[in-house]
DOZAMAR-541826 format. One record per residue: residue in three letters; x, y, z of N, C-alpha, C in turn. Coordinates in steps of 0.2 Angstrom, whole numbers, padded with zeros to 4 digits, always signed. Example, Ala and Ser with C-alpha at 12.3 -4.5 7.8 and 13.67 -1.06 7.14 Angstrom:
BEGIN
ALA+0066-0028+0039+0062-0022+0039+0066-0016+0039
SER+0064-0011+0035+0068-0005+0036+0064+0000+0039
END
This chain:
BEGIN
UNK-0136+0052+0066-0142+0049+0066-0148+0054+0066
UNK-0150+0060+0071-0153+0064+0073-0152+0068+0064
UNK-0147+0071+0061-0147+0072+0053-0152+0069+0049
UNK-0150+0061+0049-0153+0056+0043-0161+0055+0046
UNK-0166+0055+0052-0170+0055+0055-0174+0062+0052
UNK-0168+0068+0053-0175+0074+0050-0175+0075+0044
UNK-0168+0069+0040-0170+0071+0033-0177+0067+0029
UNK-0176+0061+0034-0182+0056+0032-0190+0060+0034
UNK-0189+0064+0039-0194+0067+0041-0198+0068+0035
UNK-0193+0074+0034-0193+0079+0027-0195+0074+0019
UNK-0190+0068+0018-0194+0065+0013-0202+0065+0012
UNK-0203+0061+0019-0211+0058+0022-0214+0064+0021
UNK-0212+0071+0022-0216+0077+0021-0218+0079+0013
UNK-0212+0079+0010-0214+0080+0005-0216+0074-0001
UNK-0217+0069+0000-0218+0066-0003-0228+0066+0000
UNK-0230+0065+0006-0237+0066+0006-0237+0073+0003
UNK-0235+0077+0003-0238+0084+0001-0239+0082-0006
UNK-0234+0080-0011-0238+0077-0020-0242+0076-0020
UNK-0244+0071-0016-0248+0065-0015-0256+0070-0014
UNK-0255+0073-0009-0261+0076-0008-0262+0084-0013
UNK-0258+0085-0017-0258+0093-0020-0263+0087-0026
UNK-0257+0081-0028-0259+0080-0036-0267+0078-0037
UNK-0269+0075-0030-0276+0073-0029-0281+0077-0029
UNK-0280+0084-0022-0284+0088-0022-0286+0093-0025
UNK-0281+0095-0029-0281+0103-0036-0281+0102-0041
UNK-0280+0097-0043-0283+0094-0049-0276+0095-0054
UNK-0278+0096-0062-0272+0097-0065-0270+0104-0068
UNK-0274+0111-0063-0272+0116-0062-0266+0116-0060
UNK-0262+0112-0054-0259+0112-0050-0252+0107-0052
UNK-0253+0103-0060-0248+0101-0061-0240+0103-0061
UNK-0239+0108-0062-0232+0113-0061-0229+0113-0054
UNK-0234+0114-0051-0231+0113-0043-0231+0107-0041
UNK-0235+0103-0044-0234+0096-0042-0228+0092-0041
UNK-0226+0094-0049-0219+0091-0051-0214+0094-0049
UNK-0215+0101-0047-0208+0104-0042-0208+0099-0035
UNK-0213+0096-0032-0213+0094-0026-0210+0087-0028
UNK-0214+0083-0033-0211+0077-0033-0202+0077-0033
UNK-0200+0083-0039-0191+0083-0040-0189+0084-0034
UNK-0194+0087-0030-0188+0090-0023-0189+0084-0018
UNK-0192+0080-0020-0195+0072-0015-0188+0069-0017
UNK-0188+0070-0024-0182+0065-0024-0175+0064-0024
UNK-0173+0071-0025-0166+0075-0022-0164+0072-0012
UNK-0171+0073-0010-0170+0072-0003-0169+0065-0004
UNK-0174+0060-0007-0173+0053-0008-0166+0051-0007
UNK-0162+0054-0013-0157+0054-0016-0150+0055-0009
UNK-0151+0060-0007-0149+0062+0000-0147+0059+0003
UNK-0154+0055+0004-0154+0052+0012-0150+0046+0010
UNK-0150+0042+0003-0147+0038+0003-0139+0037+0002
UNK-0135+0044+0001-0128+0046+0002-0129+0046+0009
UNK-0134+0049+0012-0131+0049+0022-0130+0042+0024
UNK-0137+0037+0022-0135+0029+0023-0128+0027+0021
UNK-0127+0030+0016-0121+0025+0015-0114+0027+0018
UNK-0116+0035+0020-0109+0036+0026-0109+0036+0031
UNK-0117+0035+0033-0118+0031+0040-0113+0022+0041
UNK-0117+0019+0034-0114+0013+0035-0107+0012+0035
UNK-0101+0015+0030-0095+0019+0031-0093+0018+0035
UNK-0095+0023+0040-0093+0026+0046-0093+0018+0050
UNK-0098+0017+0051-0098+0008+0057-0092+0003+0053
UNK-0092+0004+0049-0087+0001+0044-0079+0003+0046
UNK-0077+0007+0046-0072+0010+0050-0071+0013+0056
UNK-0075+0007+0060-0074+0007+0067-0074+0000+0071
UNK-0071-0001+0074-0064+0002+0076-0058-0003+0073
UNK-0052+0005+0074-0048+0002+0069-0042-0002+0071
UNK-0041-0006+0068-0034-0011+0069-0028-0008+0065
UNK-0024-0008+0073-0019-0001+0072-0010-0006+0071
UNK-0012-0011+0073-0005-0018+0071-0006-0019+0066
UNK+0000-0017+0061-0001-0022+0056+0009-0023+0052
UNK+0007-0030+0049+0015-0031+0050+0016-0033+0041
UNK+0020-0029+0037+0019-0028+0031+0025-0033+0029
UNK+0026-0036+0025+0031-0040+0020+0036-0035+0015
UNK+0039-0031+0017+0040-0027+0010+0045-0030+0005
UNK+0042-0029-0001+0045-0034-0007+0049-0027-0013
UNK+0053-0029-0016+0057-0024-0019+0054-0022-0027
UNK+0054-0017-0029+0050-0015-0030+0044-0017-0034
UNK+0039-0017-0030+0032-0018-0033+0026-0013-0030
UNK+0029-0006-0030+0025-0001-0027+0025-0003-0019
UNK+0030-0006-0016+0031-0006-0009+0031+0000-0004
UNK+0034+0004-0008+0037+0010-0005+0031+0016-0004
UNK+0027+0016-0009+0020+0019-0008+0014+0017-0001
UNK+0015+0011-0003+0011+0008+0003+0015+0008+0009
UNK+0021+0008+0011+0024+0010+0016+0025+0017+0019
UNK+0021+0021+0013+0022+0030+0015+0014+0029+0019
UNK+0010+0024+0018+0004+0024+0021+0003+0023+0025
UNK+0007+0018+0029+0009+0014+0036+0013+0020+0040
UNK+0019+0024+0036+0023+0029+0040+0017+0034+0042
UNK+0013+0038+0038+0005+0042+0039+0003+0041+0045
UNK+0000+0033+0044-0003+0032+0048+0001+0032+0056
UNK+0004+0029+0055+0008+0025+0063+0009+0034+0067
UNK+0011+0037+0063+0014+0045+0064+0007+0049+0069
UNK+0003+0047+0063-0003+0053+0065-0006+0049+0072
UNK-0007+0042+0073-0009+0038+0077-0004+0036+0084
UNK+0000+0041+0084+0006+0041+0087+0008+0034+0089
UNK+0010+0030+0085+0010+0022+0085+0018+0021+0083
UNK+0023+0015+0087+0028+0014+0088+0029+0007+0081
UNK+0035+0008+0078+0038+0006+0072+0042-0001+0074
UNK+0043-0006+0073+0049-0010+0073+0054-0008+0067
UNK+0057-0006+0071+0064-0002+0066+0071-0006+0066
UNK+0074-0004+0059+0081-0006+0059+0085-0004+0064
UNK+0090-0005+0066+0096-0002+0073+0099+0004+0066
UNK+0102+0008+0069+0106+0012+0067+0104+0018+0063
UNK+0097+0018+0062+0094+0023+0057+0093+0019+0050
UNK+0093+0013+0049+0094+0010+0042+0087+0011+0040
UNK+0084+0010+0035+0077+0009+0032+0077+0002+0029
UNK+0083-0002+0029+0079-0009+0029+0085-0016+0034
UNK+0081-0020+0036+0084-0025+0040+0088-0029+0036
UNK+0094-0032+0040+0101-0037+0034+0097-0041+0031
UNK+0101-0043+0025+0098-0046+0020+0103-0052+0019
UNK+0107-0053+0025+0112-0058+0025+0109-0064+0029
UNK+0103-0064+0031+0102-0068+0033+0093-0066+0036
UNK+0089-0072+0037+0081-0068+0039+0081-0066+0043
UNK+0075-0063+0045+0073-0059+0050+0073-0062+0057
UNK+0076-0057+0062+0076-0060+0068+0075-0054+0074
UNK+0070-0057+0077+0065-0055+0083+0070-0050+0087
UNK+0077-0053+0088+0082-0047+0095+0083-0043+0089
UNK+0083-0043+0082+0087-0037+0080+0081-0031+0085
UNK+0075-0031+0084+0069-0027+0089+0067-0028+0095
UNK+0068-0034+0097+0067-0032+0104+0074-0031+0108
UNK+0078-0034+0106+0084-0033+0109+0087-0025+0108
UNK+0082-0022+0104+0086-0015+0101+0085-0010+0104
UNK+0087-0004+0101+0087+0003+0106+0080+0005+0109
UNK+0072+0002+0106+0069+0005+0107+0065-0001+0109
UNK+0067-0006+0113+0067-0014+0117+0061-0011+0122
UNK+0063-0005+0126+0056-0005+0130+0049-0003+0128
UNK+0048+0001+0122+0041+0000+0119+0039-0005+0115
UNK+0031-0003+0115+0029-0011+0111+0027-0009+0105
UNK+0028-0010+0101+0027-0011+0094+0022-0014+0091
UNK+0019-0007+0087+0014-0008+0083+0014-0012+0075
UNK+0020-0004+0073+0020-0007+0064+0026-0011+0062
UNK+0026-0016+0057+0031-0020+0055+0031-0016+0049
UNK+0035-0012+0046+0035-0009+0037+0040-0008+0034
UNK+0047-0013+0037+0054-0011+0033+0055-0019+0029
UNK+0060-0016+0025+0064-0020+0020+0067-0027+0025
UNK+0064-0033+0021+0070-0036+0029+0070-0045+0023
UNK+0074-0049+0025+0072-0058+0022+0065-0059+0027
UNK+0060-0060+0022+0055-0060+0030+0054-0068+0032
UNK+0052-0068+0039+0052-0074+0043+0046-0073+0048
UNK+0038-0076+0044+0035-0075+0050+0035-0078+0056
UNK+0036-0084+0058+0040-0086+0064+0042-0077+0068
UNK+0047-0078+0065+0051-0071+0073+0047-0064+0071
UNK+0044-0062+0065+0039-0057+0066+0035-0057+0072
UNK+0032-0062+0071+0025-0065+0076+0027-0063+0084
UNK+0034-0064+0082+0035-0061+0088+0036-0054+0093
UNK+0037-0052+0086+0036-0044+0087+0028-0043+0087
UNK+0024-0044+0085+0019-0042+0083+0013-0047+0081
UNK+0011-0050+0087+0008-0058+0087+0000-0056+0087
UNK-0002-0051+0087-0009-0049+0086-0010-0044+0079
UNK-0008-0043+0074-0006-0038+0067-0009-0040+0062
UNK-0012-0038+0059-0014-0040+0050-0010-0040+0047
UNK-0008-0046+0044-0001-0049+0040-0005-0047+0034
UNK+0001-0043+0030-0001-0041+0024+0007-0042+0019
UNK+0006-0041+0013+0012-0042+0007+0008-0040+0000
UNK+0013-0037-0003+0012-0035-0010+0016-0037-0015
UNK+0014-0038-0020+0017-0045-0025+0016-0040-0034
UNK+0017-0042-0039+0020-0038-0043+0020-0044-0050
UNK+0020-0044-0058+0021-0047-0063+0027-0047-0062
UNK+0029-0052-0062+0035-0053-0062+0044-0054-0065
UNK+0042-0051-0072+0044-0049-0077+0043-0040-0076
UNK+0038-0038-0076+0040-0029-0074+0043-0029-0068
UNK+0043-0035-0063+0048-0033-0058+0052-0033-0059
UNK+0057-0040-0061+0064-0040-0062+0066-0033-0067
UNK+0062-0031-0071+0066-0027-0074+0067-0022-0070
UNK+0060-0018-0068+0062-0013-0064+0070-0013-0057
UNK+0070-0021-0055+0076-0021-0049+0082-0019-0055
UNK+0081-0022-0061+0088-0023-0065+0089-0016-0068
UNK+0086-0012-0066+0086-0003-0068+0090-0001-0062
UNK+0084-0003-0057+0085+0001-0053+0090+0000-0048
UNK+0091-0007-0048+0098-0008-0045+0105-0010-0048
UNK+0105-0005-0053+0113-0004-0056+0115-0010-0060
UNK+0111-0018-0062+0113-0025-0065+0114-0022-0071
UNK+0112-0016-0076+0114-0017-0083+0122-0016-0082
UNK+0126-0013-0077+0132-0011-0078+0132-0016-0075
UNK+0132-0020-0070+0135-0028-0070+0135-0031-0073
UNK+0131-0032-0079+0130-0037-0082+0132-0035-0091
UNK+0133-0028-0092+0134-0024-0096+0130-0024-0104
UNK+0123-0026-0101+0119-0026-0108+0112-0026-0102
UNK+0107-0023-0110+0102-0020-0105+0096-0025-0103
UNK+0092-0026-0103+0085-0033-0100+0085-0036-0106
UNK+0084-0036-0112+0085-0038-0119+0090-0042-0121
UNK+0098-0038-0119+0102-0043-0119+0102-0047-0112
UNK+0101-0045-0106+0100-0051-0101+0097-0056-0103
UNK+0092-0056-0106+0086-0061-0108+0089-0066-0115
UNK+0093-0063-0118+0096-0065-0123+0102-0069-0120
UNK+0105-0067-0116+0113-0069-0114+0110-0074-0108
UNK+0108-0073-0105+0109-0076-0096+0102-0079-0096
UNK+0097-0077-0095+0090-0078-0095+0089-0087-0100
UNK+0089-0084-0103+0089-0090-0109+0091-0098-0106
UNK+0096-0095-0102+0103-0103-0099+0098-0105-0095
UNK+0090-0102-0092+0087-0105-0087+0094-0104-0079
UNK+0098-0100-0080+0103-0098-0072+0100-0100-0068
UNK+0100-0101-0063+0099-0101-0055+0100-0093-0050
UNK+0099-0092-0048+0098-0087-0043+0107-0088-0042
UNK+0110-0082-0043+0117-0082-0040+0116-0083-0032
UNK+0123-0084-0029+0124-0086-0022+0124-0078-0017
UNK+0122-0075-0012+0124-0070-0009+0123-0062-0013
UNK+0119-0063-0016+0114-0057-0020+0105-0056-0017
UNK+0109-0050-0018+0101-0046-0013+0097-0047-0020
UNK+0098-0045-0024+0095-0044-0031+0095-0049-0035
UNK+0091-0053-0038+0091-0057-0043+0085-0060-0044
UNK+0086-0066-0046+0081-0072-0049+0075-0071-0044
UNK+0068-0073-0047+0066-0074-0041+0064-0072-0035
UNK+0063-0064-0035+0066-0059-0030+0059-0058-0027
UNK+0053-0060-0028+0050-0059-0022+0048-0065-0019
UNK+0049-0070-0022+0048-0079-0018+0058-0077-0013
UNK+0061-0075-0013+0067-0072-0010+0067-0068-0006
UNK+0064-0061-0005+0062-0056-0003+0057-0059+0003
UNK+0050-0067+0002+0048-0069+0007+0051-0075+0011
UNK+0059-0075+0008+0063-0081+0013+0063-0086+0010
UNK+0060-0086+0003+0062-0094-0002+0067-0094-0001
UNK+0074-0096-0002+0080-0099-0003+0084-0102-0010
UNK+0087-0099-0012+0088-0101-0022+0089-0106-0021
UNK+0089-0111-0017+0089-0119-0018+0082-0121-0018
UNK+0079-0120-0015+0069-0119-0013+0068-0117-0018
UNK+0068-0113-0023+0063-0109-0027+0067-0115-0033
UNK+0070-0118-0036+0073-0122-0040+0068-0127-0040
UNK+0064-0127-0034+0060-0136-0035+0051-0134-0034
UNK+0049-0137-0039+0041-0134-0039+0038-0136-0033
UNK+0037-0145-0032+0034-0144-0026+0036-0139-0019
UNK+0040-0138-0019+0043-0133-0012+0041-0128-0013
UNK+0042-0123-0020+0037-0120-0021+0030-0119-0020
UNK+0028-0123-0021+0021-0124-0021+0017-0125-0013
UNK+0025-0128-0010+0023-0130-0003+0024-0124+0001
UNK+0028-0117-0001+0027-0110+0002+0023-0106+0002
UNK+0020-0107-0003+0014-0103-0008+0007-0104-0002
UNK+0007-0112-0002+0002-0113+0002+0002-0111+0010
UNK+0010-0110+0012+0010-0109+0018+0009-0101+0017
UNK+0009-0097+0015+0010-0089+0013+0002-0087+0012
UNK-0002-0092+0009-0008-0090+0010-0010-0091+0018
UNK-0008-0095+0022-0011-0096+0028-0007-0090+0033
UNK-0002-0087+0030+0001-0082+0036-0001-0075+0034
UNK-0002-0074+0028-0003-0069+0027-0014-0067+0027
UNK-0016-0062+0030-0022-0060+0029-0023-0058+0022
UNK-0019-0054+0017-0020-0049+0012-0013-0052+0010
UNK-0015-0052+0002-0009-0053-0004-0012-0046-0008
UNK-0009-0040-0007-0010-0037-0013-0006-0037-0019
UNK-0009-0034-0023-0007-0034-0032-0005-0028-0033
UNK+0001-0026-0037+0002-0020-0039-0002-0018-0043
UNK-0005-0021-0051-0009-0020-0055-0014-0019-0054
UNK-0018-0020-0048-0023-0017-0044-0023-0015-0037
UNK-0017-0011-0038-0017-0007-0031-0025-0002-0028
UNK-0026+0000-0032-0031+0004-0025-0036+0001-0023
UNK-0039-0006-0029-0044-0013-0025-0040-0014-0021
UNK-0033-0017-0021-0030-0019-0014-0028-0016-0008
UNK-0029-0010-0008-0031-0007-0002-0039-0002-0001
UNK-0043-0005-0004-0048-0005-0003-0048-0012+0003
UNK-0048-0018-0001-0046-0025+0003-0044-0024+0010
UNK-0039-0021+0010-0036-0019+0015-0039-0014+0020
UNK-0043-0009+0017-0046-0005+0024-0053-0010+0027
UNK-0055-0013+0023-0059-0018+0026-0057-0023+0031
UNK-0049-0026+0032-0046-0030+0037-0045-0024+0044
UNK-0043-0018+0040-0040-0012+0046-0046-0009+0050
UNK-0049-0007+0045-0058-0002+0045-0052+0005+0048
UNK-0046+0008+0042-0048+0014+0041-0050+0019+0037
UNK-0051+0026+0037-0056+0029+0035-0052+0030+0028
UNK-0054+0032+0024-0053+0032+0017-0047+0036+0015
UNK-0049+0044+0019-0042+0047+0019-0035+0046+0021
UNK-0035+0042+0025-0028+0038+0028-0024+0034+0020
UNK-0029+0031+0017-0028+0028+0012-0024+0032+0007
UNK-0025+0041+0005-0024+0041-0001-0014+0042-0002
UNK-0013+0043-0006-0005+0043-0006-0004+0046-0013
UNK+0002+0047-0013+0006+0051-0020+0012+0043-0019
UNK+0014+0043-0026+0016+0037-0030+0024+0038-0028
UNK+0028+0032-0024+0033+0035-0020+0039+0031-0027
UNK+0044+0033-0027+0050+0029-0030+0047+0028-0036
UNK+0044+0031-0040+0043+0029-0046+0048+0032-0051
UNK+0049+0027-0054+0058+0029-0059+0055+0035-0065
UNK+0058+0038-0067+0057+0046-0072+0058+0039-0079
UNK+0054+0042-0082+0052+0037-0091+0057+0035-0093
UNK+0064+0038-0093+0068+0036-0097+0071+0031-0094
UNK+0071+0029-0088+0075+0024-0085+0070+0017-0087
UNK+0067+0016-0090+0061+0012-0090+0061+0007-0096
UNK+0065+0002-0096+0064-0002-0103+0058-0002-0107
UNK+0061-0003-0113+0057-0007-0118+0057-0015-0120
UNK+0055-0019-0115+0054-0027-0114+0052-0027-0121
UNK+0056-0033-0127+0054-0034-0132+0049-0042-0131
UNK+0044-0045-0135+0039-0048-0133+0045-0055-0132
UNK+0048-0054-0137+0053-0062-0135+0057-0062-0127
UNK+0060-0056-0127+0061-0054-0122+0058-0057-0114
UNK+0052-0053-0114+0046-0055-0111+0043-0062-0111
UNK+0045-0067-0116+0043-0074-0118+0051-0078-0112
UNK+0055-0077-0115+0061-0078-0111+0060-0078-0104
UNK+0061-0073-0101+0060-0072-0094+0053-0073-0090
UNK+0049-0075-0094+0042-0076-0091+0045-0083-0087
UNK+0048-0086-0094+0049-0095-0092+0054-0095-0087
UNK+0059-0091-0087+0064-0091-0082+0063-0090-0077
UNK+0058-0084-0073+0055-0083-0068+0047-0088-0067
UNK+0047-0094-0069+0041-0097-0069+0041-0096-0061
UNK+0046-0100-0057+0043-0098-0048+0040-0094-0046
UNK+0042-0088-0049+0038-0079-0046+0032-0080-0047
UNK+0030-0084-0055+0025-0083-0057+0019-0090-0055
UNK+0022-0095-0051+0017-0100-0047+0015-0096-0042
UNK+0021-0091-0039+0017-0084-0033+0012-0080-0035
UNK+0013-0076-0041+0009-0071-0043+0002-0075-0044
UNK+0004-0078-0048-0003-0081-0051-0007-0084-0046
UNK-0007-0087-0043-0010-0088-0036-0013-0083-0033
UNK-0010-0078-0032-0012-0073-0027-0017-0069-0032
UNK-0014-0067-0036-0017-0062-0041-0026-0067-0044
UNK-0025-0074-0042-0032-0076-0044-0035-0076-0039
UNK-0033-0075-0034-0037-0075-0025-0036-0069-0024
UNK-0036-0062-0026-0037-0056-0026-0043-0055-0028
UNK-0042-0057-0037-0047-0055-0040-0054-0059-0038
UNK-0054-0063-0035-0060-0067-0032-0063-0062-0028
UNK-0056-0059-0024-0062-0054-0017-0064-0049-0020
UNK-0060-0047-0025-0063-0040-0029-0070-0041-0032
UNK-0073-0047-0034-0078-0051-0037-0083-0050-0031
UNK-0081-0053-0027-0085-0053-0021-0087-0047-0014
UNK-0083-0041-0017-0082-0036-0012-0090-0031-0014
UNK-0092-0030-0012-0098-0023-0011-0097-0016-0012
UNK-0100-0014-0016-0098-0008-0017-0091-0004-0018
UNK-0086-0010-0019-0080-0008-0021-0081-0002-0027
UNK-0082-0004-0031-0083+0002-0039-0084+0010-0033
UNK-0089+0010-0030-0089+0017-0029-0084+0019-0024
UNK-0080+0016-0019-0076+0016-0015-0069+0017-0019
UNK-0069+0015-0024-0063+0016-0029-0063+0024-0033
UNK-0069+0026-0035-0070+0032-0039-0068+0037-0031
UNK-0070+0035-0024-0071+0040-0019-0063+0042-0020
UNK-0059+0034-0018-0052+0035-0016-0046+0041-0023
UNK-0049+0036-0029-0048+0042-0032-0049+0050-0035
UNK-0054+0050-0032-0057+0056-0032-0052+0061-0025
UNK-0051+0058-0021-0046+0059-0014-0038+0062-0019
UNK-0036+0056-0021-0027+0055-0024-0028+0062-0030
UNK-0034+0064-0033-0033+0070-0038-0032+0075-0034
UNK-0037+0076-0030-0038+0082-0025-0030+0084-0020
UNK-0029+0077-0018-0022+0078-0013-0016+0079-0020
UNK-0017+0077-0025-0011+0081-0030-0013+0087-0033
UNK-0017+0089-0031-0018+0096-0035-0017+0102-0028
UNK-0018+0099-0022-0017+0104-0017-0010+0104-0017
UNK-0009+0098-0017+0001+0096-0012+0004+0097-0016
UNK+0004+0095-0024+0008+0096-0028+0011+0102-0033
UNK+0016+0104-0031+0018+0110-0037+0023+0108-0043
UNK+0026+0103-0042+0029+0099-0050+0031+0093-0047
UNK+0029+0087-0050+0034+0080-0048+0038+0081-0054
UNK+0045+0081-0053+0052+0081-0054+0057+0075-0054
UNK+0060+0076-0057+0068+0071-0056+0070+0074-0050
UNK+0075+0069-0048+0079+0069-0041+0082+0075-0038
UNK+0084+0078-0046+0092+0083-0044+0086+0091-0043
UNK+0081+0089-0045+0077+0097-0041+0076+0096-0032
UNK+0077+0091-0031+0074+0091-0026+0079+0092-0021
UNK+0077+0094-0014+0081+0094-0009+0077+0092+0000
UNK+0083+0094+0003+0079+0089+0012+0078+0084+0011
UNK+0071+0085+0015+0067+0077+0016+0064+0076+0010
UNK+0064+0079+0005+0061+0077-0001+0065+0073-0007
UNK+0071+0074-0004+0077+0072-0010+0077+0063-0008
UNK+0075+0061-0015+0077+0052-0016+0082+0052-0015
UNK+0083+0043-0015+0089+0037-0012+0091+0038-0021
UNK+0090+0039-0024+0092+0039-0032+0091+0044-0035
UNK+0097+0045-0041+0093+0049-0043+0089+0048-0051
UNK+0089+0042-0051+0081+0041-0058+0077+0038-0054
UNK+0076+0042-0049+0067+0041-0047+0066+0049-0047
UNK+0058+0049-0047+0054+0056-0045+0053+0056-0037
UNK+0050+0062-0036+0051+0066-0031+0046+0070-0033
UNK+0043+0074-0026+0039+0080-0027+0040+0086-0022
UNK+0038+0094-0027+0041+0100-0024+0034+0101-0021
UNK+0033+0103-0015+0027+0101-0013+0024+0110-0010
UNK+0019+0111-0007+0016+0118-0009+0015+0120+0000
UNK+0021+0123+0002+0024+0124+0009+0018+0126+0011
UNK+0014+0131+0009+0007+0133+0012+0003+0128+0017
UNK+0002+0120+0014-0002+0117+0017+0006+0110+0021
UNK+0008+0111+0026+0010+0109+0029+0012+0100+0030
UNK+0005+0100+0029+0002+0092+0030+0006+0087+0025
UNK+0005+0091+0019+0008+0089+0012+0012+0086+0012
UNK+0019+0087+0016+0027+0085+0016+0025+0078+0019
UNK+0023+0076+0022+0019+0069+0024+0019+0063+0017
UNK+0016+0066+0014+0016+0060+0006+0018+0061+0004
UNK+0025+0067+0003+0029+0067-0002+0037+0066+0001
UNK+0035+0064+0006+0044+0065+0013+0046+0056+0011
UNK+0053+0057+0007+0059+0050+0004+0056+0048+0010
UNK+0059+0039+0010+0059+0035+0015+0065+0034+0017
UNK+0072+0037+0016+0078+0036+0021+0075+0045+0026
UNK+0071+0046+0024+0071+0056+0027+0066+0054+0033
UNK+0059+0047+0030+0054+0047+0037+0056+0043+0040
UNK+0063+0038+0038+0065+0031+0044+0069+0037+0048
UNK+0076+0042+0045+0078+0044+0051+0074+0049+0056
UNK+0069+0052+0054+0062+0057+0058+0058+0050+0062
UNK+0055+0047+0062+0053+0040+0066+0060+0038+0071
UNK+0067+0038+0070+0072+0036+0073+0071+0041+0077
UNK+0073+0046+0077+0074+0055+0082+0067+0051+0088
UNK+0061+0051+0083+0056+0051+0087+0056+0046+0089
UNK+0055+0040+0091+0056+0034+0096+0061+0034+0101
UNK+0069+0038+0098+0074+0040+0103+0072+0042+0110
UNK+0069+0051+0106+0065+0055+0111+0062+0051+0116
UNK+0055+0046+0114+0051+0045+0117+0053+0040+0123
UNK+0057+0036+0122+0063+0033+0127+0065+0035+0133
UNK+0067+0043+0131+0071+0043+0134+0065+0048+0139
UNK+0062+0049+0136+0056+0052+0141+0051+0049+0144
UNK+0052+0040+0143+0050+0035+0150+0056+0036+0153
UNK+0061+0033+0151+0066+0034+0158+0066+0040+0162
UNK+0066+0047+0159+0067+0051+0164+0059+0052+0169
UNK+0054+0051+0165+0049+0048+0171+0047+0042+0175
UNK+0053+0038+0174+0054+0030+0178+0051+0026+0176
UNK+0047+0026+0171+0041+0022+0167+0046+0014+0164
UNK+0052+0017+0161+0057+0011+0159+0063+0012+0163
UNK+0066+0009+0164+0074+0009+0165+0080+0005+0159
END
């Protein structure tokens, strides 16, 4: 404050000084007039950057450190969860984590409150929800009854395909998204039984039931329950609006925000959806797309409605350039990579990151390499109440 006061000083200075050179010297004194008007307004200009970091700043305080994420398979999940692993890390804040070192909860059934509180790491309190799990906010709630309930959601069409890449279905099914859409897709199928992967995969991912997602009303009657539990529905097609969105629920500061793009498949594993194709599978996944469509029209409404977003979007990208041109020394296929930097697969990218700045391994560290680094670390911390009596 004491800055933005003496810069205003300085305006009000320079601004009477024109006032009175252009009056009193006549128009001998034009040249130096106009040097003082330009430098009135540089500071003008100034002062209105420091307002607006001033206001920023109030903006990002204080910050809401619970939050409990839905994570849906692939729709830039994994990115926003390297944001969550940043944060909770640097904020020295406690994970609800799978048992055994896993990075994601069974999928054999929904999510359940003992698998965390009943688990290794039972005597802390948990802050972040951010693994793979059938989600069920009911037993969430339980972990984490004070958190900003967030989820990210995807076109639902570039999602199946990416799962059907990325999870091995062309050699199940033995033809590639083209012929699935041609062969299978077409029959209008149902969601197979006891498949982590298929039909429908993010109405499934948030506990619909392939009996459930079969009947629109039920549909329809999840959708509207899913806007009441969740705070934020982000969009992948507009990720950094939806975490703009989202720093306004949290209020953190911009930096926390930025990230390098996590599991994103190398070009060649990337179909080429033909439009019939894509006409096919739209209909077949119509349930996805009573979620998407939903969400994605009440996103774009906040985005309508948000303040200064545009320039808060140029800031954040202006960050993501910066953080890849310091951190990054080549994003790579799998098989360059090694450590904690080595992908769950190998047609995703990865990055060989620039050892000098330390920090860097942060946004570029796989997520089976930061689930078992958060395990070690919650372990430790355990066992460093018990040995000072704090738990038993």
């Amino acid at each position: 404050m004491k800055v933005l006061f003496s810069l205003l000083l300085t305006v009000i200075f320079f601004s009477v000084s024109t006032n009175f050179v252009s009056h009193d010297r006549g128009s001998s004194k034009l040249n130096y007039t106009d040097s003082l008007e330009k430098k009135a307004q540089e500071l003008r200009e100034e002062l209105t950057i420091l307002e607006r970091r001033i206001k920023n700043q109030s903006r990002i305080s204080p910050m809401r450190k619970q939050v409990a994420f839905a994570k849906t398979h692939k729709t830039g999940s994994s990115t926003f969860q390297n944001i969550l692993f940043r944060f909770g890390i640097r904020q020295n804040l406690t994970f609800a984590m799978p048992p055994e070192a896993s990075w994601m909860f069974p999928f054999r059934e929904k999510f359940s409150a003992k698998w965390v509180l009943e688990g290794p790491w039972r005597d802390l309190s948990f802050d972040l929800f951010t693994f793979h799990s059938v989600w069920n906010y009911r037993e969430v709630k339980k972990v984490l009854p004070s958190a900003v309930y967030v989820t990210l959601l995807r076109d639902p069409v570039e999602c199946f395909e990416s799962n059907y890449v990325y999870m091995g279905l062309e050699k199940k099914f033995g033809v590639d998204i083209n012929g699935f859409a041609k062969l299978y897709a077409v029959q209008d199928l149902p969601r197979r039984k006891n498949t982590i992967i298929d039909k429908n995969q993010q109405l499934w991912d948030l506990g619909v039931t392939s009996a459930e997602m079969e009947q629109r009303d039920v549909v329809e009657s999840k959708i509207r329950e899913f806007d009441r539990q969740f705070d934020l529905v982000m969009i992948m097609e507009k990720f950094d609006e939806s975490l703009l969105l989202f720093q306004d629920l949290v209020c953190w500061p911009t930096q926390q925000l930025g990230y390098l793009k996590q599991n994103e498949r190398i070009a060649s594993q990337k179909s080429n959806i033909t439009e019939e194709s894509r006409a096919v599978l739209k209909k077949w996944l119509w349930a996805d797309y009573l979620l998407y469509d939903y969400f994605a029209k009440k996103l774009n409404q906040k985005i309508e409605d948000a303040s200064g977003l545009t320039s808060r979007k140029a800031e954040l990208t202006q960050f993501n350039e910066k953080l890849f041109s310091m951190c990054v020394v080549e994003k790579t296929s799998a098989d360059k990579l090694k450590g904690e930097f080595k992908m769950a697969l190998p047609i995703v990218s990865g990055y060989v990151v620039n050892d000098a700045l330390p920090w860097c391994a942060l946004y570029a560290r796989s997520e089976p390499n930061f689930v078992r680094q958060l395990n070690d670390f919650q372990t430790l911390r355990v066992k460093e109440l018990r040995l000072r009596g704090i738990v038993t």
